[in-house]
LOKEMAR-715342 format. One record per residue: x, z, y of N, C-alpha, C in turn; residue number from 0; residue in three letters. Coordinates in steps of 0.2 Angstrom, whole numbers, m for minus. Layout:
# LOKEMAR-715342
  n.xx  n.zz  n.yy ca.xx ca.zz ca.yy  c.xx  c.zz  c.yy pos code
     X     Z     Y     X     Z     Y     X     Z     Y NUM  ALA
...
END
This chain:
# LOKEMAR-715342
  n.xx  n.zz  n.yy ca.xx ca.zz ca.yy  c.xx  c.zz  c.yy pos code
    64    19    32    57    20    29    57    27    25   0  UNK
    50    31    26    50    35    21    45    37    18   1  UNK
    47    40    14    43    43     7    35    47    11   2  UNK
    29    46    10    25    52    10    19    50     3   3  UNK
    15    55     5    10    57    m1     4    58     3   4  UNK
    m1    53     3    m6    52     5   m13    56     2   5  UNK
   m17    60     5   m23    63    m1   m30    61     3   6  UNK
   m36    59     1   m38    59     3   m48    61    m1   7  UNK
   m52    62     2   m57    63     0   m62    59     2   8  UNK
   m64    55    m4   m69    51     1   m79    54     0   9  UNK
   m82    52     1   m91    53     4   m91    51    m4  10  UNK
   m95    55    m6  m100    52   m15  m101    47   m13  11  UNK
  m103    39   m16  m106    34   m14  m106    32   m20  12  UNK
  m108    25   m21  m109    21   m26  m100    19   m28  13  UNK
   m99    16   m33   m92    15   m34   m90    10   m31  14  UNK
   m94     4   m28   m91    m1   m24   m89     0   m19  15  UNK
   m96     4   m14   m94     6    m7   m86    11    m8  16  UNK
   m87    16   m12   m80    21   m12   m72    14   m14  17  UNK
   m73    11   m17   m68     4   m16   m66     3   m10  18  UNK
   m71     0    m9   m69    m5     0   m69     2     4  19  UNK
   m68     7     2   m66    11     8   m58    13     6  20  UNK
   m57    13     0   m51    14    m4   m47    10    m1  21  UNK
   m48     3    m3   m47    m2    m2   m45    m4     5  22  UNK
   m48    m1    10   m46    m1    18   m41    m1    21  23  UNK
   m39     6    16   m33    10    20   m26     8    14  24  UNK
   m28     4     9   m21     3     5   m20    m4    10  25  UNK
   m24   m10    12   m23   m15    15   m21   m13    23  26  UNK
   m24    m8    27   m21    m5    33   m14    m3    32  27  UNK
    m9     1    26    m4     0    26     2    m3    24  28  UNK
     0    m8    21     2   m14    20     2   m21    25  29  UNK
    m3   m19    30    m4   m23    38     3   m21    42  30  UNK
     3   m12    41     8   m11    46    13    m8    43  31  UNK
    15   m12    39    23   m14    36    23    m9    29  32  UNK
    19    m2    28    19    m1    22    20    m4    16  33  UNK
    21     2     9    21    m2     1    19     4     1  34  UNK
    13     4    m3     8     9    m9    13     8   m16  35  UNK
    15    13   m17    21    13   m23    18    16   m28  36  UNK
    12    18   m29     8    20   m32     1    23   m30  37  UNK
    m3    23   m35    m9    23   m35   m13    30   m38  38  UNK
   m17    35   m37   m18    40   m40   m26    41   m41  39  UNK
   m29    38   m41   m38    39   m41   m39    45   m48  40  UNK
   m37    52   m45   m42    58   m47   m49    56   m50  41  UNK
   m53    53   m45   m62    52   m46   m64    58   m42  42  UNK
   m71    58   m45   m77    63   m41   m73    70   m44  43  UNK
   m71    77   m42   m73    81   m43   m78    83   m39  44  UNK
   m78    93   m40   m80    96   m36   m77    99   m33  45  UNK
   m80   100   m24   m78   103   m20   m77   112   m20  46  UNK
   m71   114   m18   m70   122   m17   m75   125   m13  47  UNK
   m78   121    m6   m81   123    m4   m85   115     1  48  UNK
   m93   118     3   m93   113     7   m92   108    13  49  UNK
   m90   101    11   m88   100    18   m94    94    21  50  UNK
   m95    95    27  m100    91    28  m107    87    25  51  UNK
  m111    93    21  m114    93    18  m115    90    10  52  UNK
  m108    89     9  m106    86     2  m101    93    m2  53  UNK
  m105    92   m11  m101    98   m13   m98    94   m18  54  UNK
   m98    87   m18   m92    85   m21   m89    78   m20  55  UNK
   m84    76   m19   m80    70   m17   m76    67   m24  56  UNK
   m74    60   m21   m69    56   m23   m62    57   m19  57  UNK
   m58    60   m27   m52    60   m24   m47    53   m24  58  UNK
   m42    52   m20   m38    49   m23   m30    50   m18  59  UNK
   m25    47   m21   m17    50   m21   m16    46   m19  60  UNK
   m10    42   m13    m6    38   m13     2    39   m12  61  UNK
     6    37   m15    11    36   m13    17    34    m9  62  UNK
    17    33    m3    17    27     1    23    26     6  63  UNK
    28    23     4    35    18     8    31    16    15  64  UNK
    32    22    19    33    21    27    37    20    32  65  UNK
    37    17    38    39    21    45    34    25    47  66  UNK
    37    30    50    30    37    53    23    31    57  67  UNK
    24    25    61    21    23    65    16    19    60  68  UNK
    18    19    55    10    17    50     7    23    48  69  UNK
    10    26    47     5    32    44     4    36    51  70  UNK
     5    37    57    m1    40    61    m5    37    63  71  UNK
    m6    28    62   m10    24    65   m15    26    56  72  UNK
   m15    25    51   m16    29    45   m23    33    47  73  UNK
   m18    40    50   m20    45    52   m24    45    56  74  UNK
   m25    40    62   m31    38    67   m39    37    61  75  UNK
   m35    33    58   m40    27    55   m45    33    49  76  UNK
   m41    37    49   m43    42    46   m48    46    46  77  UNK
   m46    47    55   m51    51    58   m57    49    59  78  UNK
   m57    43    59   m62    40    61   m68    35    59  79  UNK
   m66    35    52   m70    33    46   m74    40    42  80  UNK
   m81    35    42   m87    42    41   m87    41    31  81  UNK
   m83    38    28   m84    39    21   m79    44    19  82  UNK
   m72    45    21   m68    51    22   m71    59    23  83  UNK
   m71    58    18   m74    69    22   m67    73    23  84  UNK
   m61    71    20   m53    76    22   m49    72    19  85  UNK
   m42    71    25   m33    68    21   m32    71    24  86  UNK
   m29    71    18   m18    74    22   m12    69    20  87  UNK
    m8    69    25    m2    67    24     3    69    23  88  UNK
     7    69    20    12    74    17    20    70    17  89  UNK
    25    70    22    31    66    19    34    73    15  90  UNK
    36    65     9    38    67     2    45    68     3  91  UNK
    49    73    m1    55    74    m1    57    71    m7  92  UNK
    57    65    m8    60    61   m14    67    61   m16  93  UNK
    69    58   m19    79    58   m24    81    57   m17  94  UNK
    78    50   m12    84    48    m6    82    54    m2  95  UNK
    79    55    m1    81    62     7    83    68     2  96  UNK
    82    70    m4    86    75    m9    95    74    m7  97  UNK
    95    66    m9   104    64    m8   105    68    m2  98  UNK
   101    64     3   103    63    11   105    71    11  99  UNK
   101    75    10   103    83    13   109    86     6 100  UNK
   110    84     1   112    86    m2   121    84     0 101  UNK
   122    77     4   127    77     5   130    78    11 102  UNK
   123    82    16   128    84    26   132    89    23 103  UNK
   129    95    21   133   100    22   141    97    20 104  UNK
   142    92    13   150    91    12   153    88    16 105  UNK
   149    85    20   155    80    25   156    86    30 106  UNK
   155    92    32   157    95    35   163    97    34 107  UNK
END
């Protein structure tokens, strides 16, 4: 399992609709074996610039205890939901992968 950082931007909507799209993707990663370790809802800013005719979005952060194969299946679902205007996914360098590489070099 590993650590990433999920960012995502969703379409202005009403705050219900922006939920159940929120809501989508914390229940899609917990279908395929993820944990949301936490939760980051930013809210509406504004946009740096425009993206698909929206100059301001819903941010929100995740967390998220992975195998890769949830979060590109994520990544698909991503793509291809029209409330989403931009994510990234990001694996996190957390304490355990700090340890992990903190202690190859000494076994050498």
């Amino acid at each position: 399992m590993r650590k990433y950082e999920v960012m995502f931007i969703v379409r202005p909507m009403e705050e219900e609709a922006t939920n159940q799209v929120i809501d989508k993707f914390l229940k899609l990663i917990e279908k395929n074996g993820g944990t949301v370790d936490k939760e980051d809802r930013w809210g509406k800013r504004q946009l740096a610039y425009e993206i698909k005719d929206c100059t301001e979005g819903y941010y929100d952060l995740l967390y998220v205890t992975a195998e890769p194969a949830c979060m590109d299946e994520a990544d698909r679902v991503f793509k291809i939901t029209d409330g989403v205007l931009k994510h990234m996914i990001v694996r996190s360098e957390g304490p355990a992968v700090e340890a992990e590489a903190a202690e190859a070099p000494a076994a050498e």
